[in-house]
Every structure is written in C-alpha cells, then in structure tokens.
C-alpha positions in Angstrom: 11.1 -31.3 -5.3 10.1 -28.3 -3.3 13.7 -27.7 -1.3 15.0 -28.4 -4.6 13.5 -25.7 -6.0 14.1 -23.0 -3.7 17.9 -24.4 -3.7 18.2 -23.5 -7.2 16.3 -20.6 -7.1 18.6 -19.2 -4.6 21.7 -20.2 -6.8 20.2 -18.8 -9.9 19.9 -15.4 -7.6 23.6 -15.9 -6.7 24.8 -16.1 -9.9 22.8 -12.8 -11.1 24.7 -10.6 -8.6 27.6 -11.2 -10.9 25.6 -10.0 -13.8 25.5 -6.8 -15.7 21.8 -5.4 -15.7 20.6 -3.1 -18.7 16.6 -2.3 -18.3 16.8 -1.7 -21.8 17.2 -5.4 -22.6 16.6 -7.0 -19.7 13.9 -10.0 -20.0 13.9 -10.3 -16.1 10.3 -10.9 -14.0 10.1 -9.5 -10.9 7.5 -10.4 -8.3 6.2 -7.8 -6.3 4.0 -8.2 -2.8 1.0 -5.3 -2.9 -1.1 -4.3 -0.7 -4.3 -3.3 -1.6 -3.8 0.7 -1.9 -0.3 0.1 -4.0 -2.1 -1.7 -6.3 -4.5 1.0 -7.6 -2.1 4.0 -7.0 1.6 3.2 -7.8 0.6 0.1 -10.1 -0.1 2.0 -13.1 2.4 4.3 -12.8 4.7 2.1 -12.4 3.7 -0.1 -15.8 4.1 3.3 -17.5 8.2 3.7 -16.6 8.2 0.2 -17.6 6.8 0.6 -21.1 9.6 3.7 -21.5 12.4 2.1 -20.0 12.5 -1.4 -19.5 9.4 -3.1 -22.1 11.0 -6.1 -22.2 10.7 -6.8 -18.1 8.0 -8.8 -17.0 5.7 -8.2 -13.2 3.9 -10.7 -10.8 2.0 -9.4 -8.2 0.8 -11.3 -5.1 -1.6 -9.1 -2.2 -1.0 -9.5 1.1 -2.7 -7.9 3.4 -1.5 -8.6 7.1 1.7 -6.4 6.9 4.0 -9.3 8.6 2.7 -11.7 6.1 5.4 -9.4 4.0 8.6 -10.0 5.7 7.4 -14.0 5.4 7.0 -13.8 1.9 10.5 -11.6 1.5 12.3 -14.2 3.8 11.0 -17.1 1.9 12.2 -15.8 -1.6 8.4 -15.4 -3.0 8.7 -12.0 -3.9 11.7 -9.5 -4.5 10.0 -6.7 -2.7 7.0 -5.5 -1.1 4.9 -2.3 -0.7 2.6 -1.8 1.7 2.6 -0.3 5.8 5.9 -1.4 7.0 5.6 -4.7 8.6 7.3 -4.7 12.0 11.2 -4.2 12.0 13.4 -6.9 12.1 16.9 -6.3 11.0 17.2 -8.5 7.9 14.4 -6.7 6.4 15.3 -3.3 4.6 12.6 -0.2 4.6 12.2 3.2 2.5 9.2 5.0 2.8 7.1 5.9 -0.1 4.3 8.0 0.7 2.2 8.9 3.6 -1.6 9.1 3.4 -4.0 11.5 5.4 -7.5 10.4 6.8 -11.0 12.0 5.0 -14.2 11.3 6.3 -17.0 10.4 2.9 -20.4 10.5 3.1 -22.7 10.3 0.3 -22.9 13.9 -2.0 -26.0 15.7 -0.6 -25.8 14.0 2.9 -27.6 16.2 5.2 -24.3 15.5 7.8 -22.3 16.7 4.7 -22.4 20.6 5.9 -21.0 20.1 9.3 -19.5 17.0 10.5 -18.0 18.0 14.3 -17.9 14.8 16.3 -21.6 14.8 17.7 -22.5 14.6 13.9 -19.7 12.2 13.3 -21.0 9.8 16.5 -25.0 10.4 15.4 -24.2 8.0 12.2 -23.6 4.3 10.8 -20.2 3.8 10.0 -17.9 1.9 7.7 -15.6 -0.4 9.4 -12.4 -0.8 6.7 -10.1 -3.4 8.3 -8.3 -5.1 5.3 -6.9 -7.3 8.6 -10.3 -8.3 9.6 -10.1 -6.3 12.9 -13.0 -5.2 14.4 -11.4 -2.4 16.2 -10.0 0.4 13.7 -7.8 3.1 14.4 -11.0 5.7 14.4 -12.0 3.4 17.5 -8.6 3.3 19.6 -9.0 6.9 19.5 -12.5 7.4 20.5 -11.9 4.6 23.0 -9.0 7.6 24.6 -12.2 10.1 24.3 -14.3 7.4 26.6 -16.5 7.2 23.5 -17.5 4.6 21.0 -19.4 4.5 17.5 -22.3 2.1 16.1 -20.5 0.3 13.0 -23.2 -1.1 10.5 -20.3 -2.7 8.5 -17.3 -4.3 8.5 -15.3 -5.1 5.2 -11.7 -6.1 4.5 -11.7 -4.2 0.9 -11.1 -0.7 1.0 -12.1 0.2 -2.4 -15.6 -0.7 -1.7 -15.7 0.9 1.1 -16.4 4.9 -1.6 -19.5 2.9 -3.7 -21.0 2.0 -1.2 -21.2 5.3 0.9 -22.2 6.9 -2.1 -25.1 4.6 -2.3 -26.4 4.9 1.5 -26.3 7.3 4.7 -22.8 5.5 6.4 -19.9 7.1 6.6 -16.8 6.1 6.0 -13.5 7.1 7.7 -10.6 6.2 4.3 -7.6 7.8 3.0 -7.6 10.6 0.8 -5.8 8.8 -1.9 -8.5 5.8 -1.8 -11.1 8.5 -2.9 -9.3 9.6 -5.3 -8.7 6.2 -7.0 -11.9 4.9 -6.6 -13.7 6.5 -9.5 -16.7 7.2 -7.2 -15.0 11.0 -6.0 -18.1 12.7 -8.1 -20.4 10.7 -5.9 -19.1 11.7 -2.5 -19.1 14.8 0.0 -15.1 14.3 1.6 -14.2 16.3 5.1 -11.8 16.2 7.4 -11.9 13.7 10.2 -13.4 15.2 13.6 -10.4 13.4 15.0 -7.1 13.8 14.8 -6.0 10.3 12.7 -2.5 11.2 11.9 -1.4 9.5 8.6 -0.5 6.3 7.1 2.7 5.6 6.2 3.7 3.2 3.1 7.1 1.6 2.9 9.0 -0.2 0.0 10.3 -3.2 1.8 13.4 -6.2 0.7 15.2 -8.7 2.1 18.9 -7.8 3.2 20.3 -10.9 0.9 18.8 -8.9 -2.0 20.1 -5.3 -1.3 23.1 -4.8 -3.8 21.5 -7.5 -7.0 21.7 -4.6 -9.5 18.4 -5.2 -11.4 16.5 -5.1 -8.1 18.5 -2.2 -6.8 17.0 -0.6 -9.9 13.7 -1.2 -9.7 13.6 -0.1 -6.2 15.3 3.2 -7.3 12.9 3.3 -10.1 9.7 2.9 -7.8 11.3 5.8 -5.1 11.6 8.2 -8.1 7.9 7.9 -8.7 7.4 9.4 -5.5 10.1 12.1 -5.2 11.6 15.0 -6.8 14.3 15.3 -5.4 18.1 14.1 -6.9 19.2 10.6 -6.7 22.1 11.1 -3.9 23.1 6.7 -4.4 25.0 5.6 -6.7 23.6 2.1 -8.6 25.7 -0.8 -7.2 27.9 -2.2 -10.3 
C-alpha cells in the first residue's frame, strides 16, 4: 500500500502542474519542514498573509532538526518545502536565503557579569550548550578551540527556546541568536551583549525539491514566504 501511495501521490502532483492556481480559492494543503527558529519567527507571519490572501489554504508542519534530514524529507515527497540552515548542497535541491541571524550573549537582568563581559568574564562562567543536533561541541567551542581555550558547560539542551527562561532564572550564560530573544517572551528578564567572539551569523534558507520548481501554487507560496523577508520588487515572473 505504501509504494502505492507515493505512486499516486506523485501523479496527483503531475497533474497539478497543468492546473490554474488562484490563492483566492484555492483549498490546497501544503506541508512545510521547520526548524525550530522558523517556527516562532516566520510562522505567524506567515498564517497572517494566509488569512488576507489565501483563507481557504490549509498548512502541516513537521520539525526537523538535523538540516540533511531536510533534503530526505524534500526527496521523499513529505513536504513541499523546507526552512531552516541550508542543508548541504546537492544539485536537485533548490536554495533561497531568507534571513541571517547574529549571535548575543544573555545573562540573567542584574547579573553582576552583565556590565562587562570581555572574554575573561565570558570564560569565568557556566554556560548553555544550545545544540538542537545534540552536539556537544558548539560553534562558540570551535572558535575557542582556534584561541587554545575551552569553556565549563553546565548544560546541554537541544531546544533553543528554553535555553532565555532558563538563564533568566540562574547565573549561566547563554551564547543564542538575537532573534531567539526576541521571540522568547523572556527579553524583559535578560541582560543581551555582544558575543566576546567573533560568531559570524546564521544563515536560514527556504529549500525545494527541483521536481517541484515551476508547480504554480508552490512557486507562490515560496514567493509569498520571500516577500515576508524583503522589500525589495519581485524581479520573477509567476510560472503560468
């Protein structure tokens, strides 16, 4: 039953390319792969365009985490597109980038390592390990590895939205992105500096399979998703 059912499914998506797509009436579902991040930040947003121009479309999410667990679940039809950090390129997979993220350090609001955190200061306290792909060697600790240093982690978690409640309710600190903060409802509770290391930024990428890059309602959602994160003009015309 199970090859059956992707068979169809891939004929029903055959057929579709030959069809007309109006948001206004459409009744499609689309399934969309999040990451954690996406979810809280681009989620909302994106069920408010929906409610204006398309109320009648339906969305499924399913989290991923491990960012090559997204071209599996693109090449096995489970979701019509993913956002998240890109997963690594291969050339059936199609990428446009989203938003990028910068690093912030958070410590709890009246931490006494609040008023100047150089990297002494930085290496002096318990940190927050935030490794949604279980790794217990972050990115803060590849680049204090370069340094010849290393720092004591008191915690390790794969959910980075626990990561600003529970800072703000202890003496860690927590090396997240900006945006995490911001989203987490706990912003009032926290002191947020700039990382005594240079981080770089995160990058997050809207990501499809190639099969899928001309189906017009899914050309449109993808459009419709970019033009949450840009101002400027749509140069592409909407494949007909």
């Amino acid at each position: 039953a199970e090859p059956l059912a992707r068979a169809l499914a891939e004929i029903q998506r055959t057929l579709a390319f030959t069809q007309g797509f109006d948001p206004v009436t459409s009744t499609t579902a689309f399934t969309l792969g999040l990451s954690d991040h996406p979810t809280f930040v681009l989620l909302p947003r994106l069920l408010d365009l929906l409610r204006e121009q398309a109320p009648g479309i339906t969305l499924r999410v399913r989290n991923f985490s491990d960012r090559d667990a997204a071209t599996s679940m693109l090449d096995a039809g489970e979701v019509d597109l993913t956002i998240g950090v890109p997963p690594a390129p291969v050339g059936r997979i199609l990428n446009r980038p989203l938003f990028e993220e910068r690093f912030v350090c958070i410590l709890r609001k009246g931490h006494p390592a609040a008023e100047r955190l150089d990297l002494d200061t930085f290496l002096s306290l318990s940190h927050v390990l935030v490794s949604p792909e279980n790794d217990r060697f972050g990115l803060v600790d590849a680049a204090l590895a370069k340094m010849g240093l290393k720092r004591r982690l008191a915690l390790t978690l794969p959910h980075m939205y626990a990561a600003p409640a529970l800072v703000a309710a202890s003496d860690m600190v927590a090396t997240v992105m900006a945006g995490v903060v911001a989203a987490s409802g706990q912003a009032g509770r926290l002191a947020v500096r700039p990382t005594p290391l240079d981080l770089g930024s995160v990058a997050f990428s809207l990501s499809w399979h190639r099969r899928n890059d001309v189906h017009p309602a899914q050309y449109w959602l993808r459009d419709s998703i970019a033009s949450l994160y840009s101002k400027e003009p749509k140069l592409a015309e909407r494949p007909r």
